[in-house]
LUMDREN-978219 format. One record per atom (N, C-alpha, C): residue number from 1; residue in one letter; x, y, z. Coordinates in steps of 0.2 Angstrom, whole numbers, plus 5000, padded with zeros to 4 digits. Example, Ala and Ser with C-alpha at 12.3 -4.5 7.8 and 13.67 -1.06 7.14 Angstrom:
<recs>
i; aa; u; v; w
1; A; 5066; 4972; 5039
1; A; 5062; 4978; 5039
1; A; 5066; 4984; 5039
2; S; 5064; 4989; 5035
2; S; 5068; 4995; 5036
2; S; 5064; 5000; 5039
</recs>
This chain:
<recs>
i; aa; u; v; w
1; X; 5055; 4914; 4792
1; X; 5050; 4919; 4791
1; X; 5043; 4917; 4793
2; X; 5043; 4913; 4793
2; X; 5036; 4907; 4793
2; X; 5034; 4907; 4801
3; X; 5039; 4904; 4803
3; X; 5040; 4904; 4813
3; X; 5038; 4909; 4815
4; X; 5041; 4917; 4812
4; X; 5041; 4922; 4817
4; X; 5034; 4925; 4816
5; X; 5029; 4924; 4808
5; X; 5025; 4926; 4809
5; X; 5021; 4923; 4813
6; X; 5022; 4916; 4812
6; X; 5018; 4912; 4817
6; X; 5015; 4914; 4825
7; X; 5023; 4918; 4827
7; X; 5023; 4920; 4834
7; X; 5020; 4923; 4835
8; X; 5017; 4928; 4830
8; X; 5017; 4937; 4830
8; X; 5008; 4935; 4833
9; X; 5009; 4939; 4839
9; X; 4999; 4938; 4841
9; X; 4996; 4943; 4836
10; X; 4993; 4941; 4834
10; X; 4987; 4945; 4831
10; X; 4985; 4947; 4833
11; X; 4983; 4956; 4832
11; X; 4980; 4961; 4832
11; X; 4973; 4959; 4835
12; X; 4968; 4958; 4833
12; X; 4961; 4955; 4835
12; X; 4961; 4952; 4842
13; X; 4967; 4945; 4843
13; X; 4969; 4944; 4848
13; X; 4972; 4948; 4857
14; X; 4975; 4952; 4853
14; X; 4978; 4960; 4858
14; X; 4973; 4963; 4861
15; X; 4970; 4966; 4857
15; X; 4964; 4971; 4860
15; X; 4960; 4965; 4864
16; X; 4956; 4959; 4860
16; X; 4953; 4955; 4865
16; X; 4957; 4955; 4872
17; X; 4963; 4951; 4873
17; X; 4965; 4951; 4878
17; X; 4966; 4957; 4884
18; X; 4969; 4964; 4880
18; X; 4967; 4967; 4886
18; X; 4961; 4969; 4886
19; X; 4954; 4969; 4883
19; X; 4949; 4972; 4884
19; X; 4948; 4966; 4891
20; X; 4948; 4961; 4889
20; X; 4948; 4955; 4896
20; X; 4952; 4956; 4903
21; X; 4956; 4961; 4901
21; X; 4961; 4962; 4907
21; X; 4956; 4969; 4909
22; X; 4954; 4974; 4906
22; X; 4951; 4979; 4907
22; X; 4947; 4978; 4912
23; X; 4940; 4974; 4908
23; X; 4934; 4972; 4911
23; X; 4934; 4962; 4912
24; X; 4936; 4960; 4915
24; X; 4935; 4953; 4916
24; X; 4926; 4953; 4920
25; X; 4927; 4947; 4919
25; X; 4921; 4945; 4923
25; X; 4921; 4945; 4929
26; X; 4916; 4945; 4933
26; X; 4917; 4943; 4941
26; X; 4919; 4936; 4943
27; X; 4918; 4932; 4939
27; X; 4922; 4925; 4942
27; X; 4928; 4924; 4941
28; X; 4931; 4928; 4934
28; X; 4939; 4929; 4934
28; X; 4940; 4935; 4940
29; X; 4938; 4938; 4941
29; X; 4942; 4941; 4949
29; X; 4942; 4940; 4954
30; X; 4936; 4935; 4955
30; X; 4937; 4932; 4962
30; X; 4942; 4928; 4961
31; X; 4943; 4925; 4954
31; X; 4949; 4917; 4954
31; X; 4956; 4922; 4956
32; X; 4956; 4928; 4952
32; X; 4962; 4931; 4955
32; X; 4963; 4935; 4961
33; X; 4957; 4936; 4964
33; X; 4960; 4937; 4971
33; X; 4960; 4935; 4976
34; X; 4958; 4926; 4973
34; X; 4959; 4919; 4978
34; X; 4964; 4919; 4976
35; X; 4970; 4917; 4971
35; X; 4974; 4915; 4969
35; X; 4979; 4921; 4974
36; X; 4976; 4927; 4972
36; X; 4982; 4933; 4977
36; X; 4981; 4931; 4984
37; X; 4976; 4930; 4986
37; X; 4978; 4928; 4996
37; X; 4981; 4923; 4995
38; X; 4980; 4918; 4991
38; X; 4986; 4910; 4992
38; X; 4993; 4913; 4994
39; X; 4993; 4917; 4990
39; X; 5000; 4918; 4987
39; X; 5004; 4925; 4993
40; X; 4995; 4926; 4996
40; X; 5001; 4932; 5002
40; X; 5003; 4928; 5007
41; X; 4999; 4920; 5007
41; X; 5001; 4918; 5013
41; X; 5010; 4913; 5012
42; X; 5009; 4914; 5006
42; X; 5017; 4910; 5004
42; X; 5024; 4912; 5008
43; X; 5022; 4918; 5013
43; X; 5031; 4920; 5016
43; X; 5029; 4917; 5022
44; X; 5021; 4916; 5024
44; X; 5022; 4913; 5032
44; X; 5023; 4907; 5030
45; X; 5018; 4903; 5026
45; X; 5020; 4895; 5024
45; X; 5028; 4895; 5025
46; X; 5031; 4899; 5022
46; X; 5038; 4898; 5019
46; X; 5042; 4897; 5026
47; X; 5039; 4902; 5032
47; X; 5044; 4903; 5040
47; X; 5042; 4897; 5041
48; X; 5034; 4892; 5043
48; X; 5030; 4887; 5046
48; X; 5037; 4882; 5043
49; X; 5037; 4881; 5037
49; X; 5040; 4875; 5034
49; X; 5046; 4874; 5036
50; X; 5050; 4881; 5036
50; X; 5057; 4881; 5037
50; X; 5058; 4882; 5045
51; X; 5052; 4882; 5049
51; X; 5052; 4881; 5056
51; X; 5054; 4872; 5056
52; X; 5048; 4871; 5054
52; X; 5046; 4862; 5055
52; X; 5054; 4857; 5053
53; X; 5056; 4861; 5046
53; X; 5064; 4856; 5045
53; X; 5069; 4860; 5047
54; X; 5069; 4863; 5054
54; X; 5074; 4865; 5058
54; X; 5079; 4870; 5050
55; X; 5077; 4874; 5049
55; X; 5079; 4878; 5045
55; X; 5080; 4886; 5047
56; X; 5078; 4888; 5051
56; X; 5079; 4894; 5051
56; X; 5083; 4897; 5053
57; X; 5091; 4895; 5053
57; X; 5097; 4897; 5055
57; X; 5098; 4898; 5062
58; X; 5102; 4900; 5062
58; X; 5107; 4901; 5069
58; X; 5102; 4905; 5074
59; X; 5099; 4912; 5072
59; X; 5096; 4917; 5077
59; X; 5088; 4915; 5073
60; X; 5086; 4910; 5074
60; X; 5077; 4910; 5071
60; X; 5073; 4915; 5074
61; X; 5075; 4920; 5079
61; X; 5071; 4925; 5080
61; X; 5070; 4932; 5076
62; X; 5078; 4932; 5074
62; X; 5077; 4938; 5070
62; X; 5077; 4936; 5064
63; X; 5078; 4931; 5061
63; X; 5076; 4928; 5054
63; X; 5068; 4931; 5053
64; X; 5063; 4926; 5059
64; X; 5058; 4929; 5058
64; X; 5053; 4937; 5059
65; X; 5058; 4939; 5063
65; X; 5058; 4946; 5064
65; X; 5057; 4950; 5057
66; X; 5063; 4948; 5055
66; X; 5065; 4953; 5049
66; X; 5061; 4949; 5043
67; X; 5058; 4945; 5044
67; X; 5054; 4942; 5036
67; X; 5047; 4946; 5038
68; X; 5045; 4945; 5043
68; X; 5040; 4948; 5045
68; X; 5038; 4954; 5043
69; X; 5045; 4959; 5044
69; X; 5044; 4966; 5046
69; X; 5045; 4968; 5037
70; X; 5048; 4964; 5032
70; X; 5052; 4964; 5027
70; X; 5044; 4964; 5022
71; X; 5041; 4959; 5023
71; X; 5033; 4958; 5021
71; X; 5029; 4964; 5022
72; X; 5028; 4969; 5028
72; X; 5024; 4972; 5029
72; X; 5025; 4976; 5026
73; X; 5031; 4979; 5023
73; X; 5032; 4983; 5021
73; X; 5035; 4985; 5013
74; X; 5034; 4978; 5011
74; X; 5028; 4976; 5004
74; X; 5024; 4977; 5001
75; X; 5021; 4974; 5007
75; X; 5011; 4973; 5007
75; X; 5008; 4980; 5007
76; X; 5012; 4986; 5010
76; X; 5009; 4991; 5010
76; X; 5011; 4995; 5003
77; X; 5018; 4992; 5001
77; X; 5021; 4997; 4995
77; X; 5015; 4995; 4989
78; X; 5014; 4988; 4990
78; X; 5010; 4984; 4983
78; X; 5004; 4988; 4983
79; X; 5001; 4989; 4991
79; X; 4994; 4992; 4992
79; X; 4993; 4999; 4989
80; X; 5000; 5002; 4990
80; X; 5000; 5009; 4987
80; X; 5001; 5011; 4981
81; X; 5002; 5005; 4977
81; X; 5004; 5005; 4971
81; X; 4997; 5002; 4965
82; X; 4991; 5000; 4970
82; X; 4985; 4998; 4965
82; X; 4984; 5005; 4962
83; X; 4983; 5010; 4966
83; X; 4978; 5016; 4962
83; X; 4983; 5016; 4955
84; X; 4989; 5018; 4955
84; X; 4993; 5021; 4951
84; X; 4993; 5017; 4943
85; X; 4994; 5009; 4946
85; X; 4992; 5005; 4942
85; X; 4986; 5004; 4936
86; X; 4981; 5004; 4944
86; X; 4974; 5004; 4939
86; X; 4973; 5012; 4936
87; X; 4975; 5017; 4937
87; X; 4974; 5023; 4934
87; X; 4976; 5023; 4926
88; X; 4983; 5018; 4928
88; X; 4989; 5018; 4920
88; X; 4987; 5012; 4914
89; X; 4982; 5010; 4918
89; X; 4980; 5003; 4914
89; X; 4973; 5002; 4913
90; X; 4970; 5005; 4918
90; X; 4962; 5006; 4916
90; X; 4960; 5000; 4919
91; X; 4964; 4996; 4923
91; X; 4959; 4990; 4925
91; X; 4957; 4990; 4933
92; X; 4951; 4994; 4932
92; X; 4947; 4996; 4939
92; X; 4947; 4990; 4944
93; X; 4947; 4982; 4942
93; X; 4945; 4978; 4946
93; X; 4951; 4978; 4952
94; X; 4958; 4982; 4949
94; X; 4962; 4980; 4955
94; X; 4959; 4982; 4963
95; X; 4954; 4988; 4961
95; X; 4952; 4989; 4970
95; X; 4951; 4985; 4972
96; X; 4946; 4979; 4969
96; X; 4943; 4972; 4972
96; X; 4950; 4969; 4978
97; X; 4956; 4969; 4975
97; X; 4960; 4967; 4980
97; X; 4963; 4972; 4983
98; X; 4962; 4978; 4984
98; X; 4968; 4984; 4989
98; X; 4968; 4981; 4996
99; X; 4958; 4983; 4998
99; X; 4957; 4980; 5005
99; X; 4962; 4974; 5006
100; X; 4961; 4969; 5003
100; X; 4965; 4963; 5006
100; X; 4972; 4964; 5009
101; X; 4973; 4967; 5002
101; X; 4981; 4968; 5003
101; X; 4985; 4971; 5007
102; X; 4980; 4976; 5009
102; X; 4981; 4981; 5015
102; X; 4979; 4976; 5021
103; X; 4973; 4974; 5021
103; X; 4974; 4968; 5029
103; X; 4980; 4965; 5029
104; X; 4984; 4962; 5024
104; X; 4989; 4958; 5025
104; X; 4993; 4962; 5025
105; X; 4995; 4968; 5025
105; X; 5001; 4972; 5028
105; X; 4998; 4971; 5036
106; X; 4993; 4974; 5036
106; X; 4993; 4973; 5044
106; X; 4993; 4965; 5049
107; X; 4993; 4963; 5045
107; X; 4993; 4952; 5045
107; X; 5000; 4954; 5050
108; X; 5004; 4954; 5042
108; X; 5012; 4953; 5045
108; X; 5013; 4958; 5047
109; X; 5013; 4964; 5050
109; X; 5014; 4969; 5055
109; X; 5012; 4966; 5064
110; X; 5007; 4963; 5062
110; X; 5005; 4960; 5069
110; X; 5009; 4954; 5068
111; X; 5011; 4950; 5065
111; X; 5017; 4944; 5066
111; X; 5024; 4947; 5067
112; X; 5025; 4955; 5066
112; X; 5030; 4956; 5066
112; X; 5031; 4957; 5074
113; X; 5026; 4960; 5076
113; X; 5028; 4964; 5082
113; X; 5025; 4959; 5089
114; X; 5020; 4954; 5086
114; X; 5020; 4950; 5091
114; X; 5027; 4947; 5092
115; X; 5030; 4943; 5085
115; X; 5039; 4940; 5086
115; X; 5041; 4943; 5091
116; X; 5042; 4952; 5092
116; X; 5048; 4954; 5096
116; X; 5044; 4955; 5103
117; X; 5037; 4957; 5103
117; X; 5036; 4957; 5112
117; X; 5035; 4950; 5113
118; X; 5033; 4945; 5112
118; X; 5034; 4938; 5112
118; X; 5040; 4934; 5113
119; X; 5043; 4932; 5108
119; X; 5049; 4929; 5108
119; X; 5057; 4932; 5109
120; X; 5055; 4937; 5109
120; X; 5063; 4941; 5109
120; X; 5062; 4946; 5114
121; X; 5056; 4947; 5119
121; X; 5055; 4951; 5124
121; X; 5052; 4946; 5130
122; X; 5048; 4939; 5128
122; X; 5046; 4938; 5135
122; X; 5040; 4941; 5137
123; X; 5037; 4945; 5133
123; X; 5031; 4951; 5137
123; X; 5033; 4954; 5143
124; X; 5040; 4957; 5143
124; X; 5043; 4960; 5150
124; X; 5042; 4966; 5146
125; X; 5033; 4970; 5149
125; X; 5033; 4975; 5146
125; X; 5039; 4981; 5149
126; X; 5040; 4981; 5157
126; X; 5042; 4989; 5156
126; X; 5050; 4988; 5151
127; X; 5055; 4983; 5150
127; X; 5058; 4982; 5145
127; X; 5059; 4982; 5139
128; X; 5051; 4982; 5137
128; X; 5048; 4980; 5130
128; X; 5046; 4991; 5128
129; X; 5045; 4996; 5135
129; X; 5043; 5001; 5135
129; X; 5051; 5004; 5133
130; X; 5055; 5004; 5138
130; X; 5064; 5006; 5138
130; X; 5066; 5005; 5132
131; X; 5065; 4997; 5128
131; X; 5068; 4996; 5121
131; X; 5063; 5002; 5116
132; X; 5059; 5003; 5118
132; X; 5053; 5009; 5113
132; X; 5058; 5015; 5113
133; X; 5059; 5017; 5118
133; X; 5061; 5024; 5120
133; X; 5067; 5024; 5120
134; X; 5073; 5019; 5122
134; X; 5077; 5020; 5117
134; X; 5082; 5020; 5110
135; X; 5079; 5015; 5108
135; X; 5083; 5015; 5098
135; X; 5076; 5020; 5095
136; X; 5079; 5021; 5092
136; X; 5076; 5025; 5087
136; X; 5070; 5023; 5083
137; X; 5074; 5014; 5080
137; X; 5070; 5012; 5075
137; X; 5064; 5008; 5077
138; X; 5065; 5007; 5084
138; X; 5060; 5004; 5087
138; X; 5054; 5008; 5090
139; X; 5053; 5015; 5090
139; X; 5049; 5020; 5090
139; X; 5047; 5020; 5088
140; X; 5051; 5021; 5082
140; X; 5047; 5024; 5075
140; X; 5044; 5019; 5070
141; X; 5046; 5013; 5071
141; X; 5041; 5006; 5069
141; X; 5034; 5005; 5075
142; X; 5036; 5006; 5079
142; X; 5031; 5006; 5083
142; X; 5025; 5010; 5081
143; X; 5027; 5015; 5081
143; X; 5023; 5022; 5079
143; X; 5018; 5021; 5071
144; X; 5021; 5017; 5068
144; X; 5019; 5016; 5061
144; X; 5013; 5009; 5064
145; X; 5016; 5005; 5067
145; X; 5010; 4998; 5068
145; X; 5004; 5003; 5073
146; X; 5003; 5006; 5078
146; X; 4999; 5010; 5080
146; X; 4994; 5014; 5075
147; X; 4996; 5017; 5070
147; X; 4993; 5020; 5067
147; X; 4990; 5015; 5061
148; X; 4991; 5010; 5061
148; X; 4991; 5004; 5056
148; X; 4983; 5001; 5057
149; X; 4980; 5003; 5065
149; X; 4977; 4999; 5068
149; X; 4972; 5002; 5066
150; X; 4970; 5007; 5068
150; X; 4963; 5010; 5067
150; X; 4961; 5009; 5058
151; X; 4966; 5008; 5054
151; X; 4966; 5007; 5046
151; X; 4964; 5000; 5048
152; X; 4966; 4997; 5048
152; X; 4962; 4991; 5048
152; X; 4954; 4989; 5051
153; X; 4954; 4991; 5058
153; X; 4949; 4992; 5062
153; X; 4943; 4996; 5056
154; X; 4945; 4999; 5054
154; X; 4939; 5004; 5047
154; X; 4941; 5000; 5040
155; X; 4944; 4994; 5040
155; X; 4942; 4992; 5031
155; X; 4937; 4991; 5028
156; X; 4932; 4989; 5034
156; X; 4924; 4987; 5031
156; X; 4918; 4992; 5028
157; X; 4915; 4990; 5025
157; X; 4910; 4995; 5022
157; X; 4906; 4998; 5025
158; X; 4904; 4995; 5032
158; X; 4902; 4996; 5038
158; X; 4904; 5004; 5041
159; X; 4911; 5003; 5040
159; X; 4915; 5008; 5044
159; X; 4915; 5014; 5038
160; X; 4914; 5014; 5032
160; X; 4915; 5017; 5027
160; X; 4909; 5022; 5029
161; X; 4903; 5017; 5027
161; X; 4895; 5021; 5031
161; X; 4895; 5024; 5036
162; X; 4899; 5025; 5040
162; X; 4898; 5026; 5047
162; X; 4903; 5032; 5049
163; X; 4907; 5031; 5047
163; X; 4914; 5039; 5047
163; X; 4912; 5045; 5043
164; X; 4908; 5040; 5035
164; X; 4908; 5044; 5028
164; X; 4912; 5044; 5024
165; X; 4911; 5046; 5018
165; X; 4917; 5044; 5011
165; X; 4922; 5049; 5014
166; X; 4923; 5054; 5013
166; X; 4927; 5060; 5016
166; X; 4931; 5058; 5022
167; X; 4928; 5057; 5027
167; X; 4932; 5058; 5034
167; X; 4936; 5049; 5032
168; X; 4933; 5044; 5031
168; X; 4935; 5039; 5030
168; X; 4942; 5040; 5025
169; X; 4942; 5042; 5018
169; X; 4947; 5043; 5016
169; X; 4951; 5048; 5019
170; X; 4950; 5051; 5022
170; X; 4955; 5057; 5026
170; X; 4959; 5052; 5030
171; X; 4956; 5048; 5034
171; X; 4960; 5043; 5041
171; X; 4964; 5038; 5037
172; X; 4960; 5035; 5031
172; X; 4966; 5029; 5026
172; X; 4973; 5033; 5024
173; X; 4970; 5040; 5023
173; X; 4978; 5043; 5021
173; X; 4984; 5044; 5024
174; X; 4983; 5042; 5030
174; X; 4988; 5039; 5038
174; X; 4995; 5034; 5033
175; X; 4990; 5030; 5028
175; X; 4995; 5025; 5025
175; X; 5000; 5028; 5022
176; X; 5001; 5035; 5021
176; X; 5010; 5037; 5017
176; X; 5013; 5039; 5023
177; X; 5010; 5040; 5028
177; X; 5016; 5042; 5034
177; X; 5019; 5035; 5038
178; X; 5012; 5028; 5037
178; X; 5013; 5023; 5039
178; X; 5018; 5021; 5033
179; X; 5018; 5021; 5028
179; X; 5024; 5017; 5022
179; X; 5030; 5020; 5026
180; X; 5031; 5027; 5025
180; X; 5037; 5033; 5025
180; X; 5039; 5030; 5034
181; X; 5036; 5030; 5039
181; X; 5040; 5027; 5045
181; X; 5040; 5020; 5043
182; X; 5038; 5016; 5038
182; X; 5042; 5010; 5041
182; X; 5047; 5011; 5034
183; X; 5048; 5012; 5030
183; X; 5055; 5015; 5026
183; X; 5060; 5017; 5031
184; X; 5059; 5021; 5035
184; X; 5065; 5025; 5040
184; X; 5065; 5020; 5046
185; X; 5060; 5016; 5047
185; X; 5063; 5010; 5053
185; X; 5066; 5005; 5050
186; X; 5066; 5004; 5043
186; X; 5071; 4997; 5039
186; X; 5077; 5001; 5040
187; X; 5077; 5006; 5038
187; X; 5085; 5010; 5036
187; X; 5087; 5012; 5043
188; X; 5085; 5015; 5049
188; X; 5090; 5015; 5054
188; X; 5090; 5007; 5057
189; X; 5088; 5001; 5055
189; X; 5088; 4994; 5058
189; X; 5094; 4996; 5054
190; X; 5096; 4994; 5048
190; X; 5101; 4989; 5046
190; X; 5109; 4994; 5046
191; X; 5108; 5002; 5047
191; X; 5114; 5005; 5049
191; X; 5120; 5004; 5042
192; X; 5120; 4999; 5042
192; X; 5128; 5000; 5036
192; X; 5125; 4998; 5030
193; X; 5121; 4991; 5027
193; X; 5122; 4990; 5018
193; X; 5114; 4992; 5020
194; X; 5112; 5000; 5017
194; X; 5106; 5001; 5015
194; X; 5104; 4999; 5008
195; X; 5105; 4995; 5006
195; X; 5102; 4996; 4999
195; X; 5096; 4994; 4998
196; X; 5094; 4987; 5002
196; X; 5087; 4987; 5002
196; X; 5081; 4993; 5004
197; X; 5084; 4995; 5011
197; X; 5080; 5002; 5012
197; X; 5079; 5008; 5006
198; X; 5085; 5007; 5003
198; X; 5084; 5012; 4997
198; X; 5081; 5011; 4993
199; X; 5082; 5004; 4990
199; X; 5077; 5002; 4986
199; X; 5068; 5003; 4988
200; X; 5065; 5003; 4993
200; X; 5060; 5003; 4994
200; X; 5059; 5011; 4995
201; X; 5064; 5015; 4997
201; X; 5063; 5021; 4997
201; X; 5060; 5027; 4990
202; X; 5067; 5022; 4986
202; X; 5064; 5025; 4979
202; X; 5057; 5022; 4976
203; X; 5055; 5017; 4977
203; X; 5049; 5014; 4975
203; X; 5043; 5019; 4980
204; X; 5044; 5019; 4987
204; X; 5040; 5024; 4990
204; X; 5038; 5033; 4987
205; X; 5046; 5033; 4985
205; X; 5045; 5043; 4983
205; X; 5042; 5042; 4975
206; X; 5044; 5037; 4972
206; X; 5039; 5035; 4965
206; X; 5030; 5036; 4966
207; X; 5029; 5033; 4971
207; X; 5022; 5029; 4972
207; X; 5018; 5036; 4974
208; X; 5023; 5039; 4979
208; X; 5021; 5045; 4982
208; X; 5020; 5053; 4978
209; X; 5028; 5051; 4974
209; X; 5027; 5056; 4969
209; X; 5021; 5057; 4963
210; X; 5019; 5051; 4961
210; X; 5014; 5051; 4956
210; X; 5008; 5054; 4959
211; X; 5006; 5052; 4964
211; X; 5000; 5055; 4967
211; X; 5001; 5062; 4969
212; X; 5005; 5065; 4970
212; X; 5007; 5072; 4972
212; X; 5006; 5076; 4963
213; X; 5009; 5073; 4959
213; X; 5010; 5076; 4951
213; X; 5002; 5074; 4950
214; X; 4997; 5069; 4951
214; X; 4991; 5068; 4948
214; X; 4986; 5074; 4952
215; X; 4989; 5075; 4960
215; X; 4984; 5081; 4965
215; X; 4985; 5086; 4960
216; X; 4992; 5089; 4960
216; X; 4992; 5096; 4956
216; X; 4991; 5097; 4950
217; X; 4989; 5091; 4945
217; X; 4988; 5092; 4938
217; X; 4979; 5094; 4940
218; X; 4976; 5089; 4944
218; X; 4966; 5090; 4944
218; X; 4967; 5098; 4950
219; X; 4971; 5098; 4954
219; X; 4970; 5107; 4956
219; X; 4974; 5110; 4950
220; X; 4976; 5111; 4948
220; X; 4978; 5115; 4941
220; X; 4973; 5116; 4938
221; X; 4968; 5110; 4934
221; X; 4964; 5109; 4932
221; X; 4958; 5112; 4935
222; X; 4957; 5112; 4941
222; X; 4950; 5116; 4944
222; X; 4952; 5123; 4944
223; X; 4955; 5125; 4944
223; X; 4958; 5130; 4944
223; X; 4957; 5137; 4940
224; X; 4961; 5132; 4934
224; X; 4957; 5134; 4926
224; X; 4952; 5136; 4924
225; X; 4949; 5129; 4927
225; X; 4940; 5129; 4927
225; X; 4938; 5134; 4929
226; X; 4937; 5134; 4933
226; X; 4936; 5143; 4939
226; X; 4938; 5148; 4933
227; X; 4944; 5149; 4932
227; X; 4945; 5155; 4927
227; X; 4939; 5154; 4924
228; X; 4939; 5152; 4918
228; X; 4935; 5150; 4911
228; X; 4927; 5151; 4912
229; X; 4923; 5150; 4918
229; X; 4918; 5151; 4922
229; X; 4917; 5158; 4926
230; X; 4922; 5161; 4927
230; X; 4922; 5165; 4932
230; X; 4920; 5172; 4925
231; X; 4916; 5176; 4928
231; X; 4913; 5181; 4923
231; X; 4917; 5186; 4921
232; X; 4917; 5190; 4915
232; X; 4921; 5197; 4914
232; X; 4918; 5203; 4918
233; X; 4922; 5206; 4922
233; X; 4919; 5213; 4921
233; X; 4917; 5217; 4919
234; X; 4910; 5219; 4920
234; X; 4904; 5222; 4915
234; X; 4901; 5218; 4911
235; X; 4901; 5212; 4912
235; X; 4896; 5208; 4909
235; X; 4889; 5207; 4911
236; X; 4884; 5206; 4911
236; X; 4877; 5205; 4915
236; X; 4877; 5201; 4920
237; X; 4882; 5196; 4921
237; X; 4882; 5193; 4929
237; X; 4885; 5195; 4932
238; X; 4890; 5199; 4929
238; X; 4893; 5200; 4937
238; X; 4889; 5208; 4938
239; X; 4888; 5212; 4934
239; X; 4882; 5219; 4935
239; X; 4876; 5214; 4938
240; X; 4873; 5211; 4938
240; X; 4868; 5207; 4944
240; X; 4870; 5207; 4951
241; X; 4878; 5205; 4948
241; X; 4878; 5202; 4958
241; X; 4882; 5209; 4960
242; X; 4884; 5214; 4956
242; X; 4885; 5218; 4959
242; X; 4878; 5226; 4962
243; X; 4873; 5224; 4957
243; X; 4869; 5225; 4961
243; X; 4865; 5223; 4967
244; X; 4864; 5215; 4968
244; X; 4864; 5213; 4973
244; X; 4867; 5213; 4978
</recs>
């Protein structure tokens, strides 16, 4: 009995803890999102390493390929999954890392696609053009790192100043059709045991669906508003602007 009350965190203690997790100080979010870049770089360490003790199996190309392509398409789920998080937990600091997170989807998207025109193409572009326009998956993954690019080229505050808040968030919204095509470029790659694609696909229509339920709850909500504001018939404002 003695043990388990022992265990039991006290109440005083809880609330501190998350109010600390809420609002932390600035030098505990920097330590965490030093600690988060160490840790995005952990799948290339992991290739480097298992390059260097002759690890990387039989076809090291597509090992790499596919770790590459497997990571990008992470890094963009993780990135799409800060708003939803920080909305359901209140801890605003996680924007401090989105940007990163998102470069690092575009990190290993450029590791991905330099692997296949590199090592498994040679830079024989009109070869590297045929393979485009033939498979399916390699279009439509192509199609996603293209539109990947301009998102990245605009992560700076610079760029934010300079498009505006509005057109600038218009152009980042590219990122659900970039998740959504490389969802369907994992799934037509692997053709027979989808289950990772699926995996990642329900996690997408989760991440997707949330924000679609939270737009129509604030337009529902304005909405309303507009009612509740909007004058009666023969009231004094609206007989004003109808005589105006």
């Amino acid at each position: 009995m003695n043990s388990a009350a022992a265990r039991t965190v006290p109440e005083p203690l809880k609330k501190s803890l998350a109010a600390r997790l809420r609002a932390p100080d600035p030098a505990a979010v920097r330590a965490i999102k030093s600690i988060a870049f160490v840790l995005a770089l952990v799948p290339l360490a992991s290739l480097v390493a298992r390059f260097f003790l002759d690890r990387l199996g039989a076809n090291p190309i597509e090992l790499i390929t596919h770790s590459t392509g497997t990571w990008t398409l992470r890094f963009l789920l993780i990135t799409l999954a800060v708003t939803p998080v920080r909305r359901l937990t209140g801890w605003q600091w996680l924007l401090k890392l989105r940007r990163m997170l998102g470069l690092f989807a575009f990190f290993y998207a450029c590791l991905h696609f330099t692997t296949y025109i590199w090592f498994d193409q040679f830079f024989d572009w009109p070869a590297i053009w045929k393979d485009i326009l033939k498979r399916r998956f390699i279009w439509i993954g192509f199609s996603a790192f293209v539109l990947l690019i301009p998102l990245a080229l605009t992560s700076t505050n610079a760029a934010v100043r300079k498009l505006g808040a509005v057109r600038w968030q218009r152009l980042h919204q590219l990122v659900y059709v970039i998740a959504t095509c490389g969802v369907i470029h994992y799934w037509w790659l692997v053709k027979k045991d989808v289950t990772q694609p699926m995996i990642y696909a329900g996690l997408l229509v989760v991440l997707l669906g949330y924000r679609l339920g939270v737009a129509t709850i604030r337009s529902n909500g304005i909405a309303r508003l507009r009612e509740r504001v909007r004058p009666e018939p023969g009231s004094r404002t609206s007989g004003a602007r109808d005589r105006g």
